[in-house]
N, C-alpha and C positions, 0 to 999 in steps of 0.2 A: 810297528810292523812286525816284532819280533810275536807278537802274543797271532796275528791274524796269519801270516805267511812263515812261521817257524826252520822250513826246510832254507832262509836264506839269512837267518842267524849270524852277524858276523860277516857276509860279504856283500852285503848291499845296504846302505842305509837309505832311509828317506830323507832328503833336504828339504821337500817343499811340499805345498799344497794348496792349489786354487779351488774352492770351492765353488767359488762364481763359473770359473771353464771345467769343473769336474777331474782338474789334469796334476796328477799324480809325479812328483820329479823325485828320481832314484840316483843315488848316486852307488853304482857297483864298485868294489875293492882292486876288481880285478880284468883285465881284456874278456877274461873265459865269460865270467860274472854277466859284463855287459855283453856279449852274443849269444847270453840265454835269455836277458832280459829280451834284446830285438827278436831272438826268435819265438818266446814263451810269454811277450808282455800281457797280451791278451787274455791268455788262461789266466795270468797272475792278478789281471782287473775284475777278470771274473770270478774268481777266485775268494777277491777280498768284496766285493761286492756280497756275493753266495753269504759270508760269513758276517756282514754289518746286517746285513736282510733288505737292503734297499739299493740302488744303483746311485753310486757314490763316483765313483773311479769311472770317468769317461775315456783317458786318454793317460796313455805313463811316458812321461820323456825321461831318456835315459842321457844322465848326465856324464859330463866326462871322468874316468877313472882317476879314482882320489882315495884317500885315506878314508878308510871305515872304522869309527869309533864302538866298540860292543857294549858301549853302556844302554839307557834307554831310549826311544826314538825320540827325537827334538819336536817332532811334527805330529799329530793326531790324523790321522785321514779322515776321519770319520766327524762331519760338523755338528756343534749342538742340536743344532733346527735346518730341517732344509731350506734351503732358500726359496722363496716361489717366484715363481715364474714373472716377468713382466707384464704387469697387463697394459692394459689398451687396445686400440681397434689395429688390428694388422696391414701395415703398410703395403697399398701396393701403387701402380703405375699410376693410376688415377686421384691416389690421396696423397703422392710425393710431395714433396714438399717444394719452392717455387725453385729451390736453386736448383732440384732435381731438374726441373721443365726449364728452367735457361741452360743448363749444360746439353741435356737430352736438343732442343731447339739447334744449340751451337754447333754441338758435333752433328747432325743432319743439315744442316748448311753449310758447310767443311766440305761437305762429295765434292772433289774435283770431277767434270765432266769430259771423260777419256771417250765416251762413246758419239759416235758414226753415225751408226748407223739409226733413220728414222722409227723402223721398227721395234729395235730394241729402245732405243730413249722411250719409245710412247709403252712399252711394257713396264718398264722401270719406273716411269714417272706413275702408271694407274697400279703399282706393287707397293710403294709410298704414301700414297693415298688409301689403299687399303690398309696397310700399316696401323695408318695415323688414324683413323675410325672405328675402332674393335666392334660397333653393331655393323660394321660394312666389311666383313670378312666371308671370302666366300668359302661354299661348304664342301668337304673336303670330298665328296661322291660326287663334285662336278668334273672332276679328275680322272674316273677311275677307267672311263673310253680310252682316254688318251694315253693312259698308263700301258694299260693290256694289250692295246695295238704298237706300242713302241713294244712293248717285251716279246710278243710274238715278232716283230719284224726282226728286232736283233738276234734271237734264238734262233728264225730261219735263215739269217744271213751266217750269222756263224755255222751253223747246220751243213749251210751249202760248200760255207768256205772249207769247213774243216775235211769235207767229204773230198772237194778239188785239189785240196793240199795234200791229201793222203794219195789219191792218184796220180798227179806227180810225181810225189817221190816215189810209188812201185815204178813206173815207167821210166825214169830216171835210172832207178836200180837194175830193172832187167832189160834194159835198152828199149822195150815197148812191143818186143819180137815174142814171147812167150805171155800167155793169160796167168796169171797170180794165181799161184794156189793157197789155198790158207788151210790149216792147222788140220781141223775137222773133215775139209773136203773128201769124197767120196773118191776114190782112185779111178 
């Protein structure tokens, strides 16, 4: 670390290095040390990244304050070969594997039934079903009537409230016997 980040010479050593998680572990000399680390780690991954020419340094954990040795660093950041990537087909919902679909199964038959009322059960039970079918999903502009008429209705009802609540309290304030004047008003 001394040859790639110089300016920390003597108060932060490297202990570790994962190459597999990319995760950088520092051990600073000193309190000051480690709350430059948390606040500068980033610049300092980039930093040492900018300077190997590859992105090596994904993450630096900053270890607890300890003795800093100034000889040379025990750890290399920088691995011979990068590692590649895992291959294979990319896991998802449908290619889980079976203990995924008995846990997934277990905890969807776990729902205690707290609900009542008929309406909501038969909403909840065809939201589940839709769920459970990904070609039976329905399309998200079947929606958007029912959206903009709820927003307009709550915009006018706050509209109306906020406007009722402000006349109140003038009529409150001037017992209701004098017209409000405001700021601007014309004498």
């Amino acid at each position: 670390m001394g040859g790639t980040v110089p300016q920390y010479v003597g108060h932060i050593e490297p202990a570790g290095f994962d190459p597999e998680r990319g995760r950088l572990d520092l051990r600073p000399g000193s309190h000051a040390y480690a709350a430059q680390l948390r606040i500068l780690g980033g610049q300092l991954a980039k930093q040492i990244n900018d300077k190997v020419g590859t992105v090596v340094v994904r993450s630096i954990r900053i270890l607890p304050v300890g003795a800093v040795t100034t000889g040379t660093p025990a750890v290399d950041p920088v691995p011979a070969e990068p590692t590649p990537a895992p291959g294979g087909p990319v896991r998802t919902r449908e290619t889980a594997s079976p203990g995924y679909h008995r846990a997934l199964a277990a905890a969807r038959a776990h729902k205690p039934d707290t609900v009542t009322n008929p309406h909501v059960r038969a909403a909840i039970d065809r939201q589940d079903q839709a769920l459970a079918d990904p070609h039976r999903r329905e399309p998200e502009a079947a929606f958007t009537d029912a959206v903009a008429a709820l927003e307009a209705l709550t915009a006018g009802q706050a509209a109306d409230g906020l406007q009722a609540s402000i006349r109140a309290a003038l009529d409150r304030k001037h017992g209701g016997a004098q017209p409000v004047r405001r700021a601007f008003d014309a004498a």
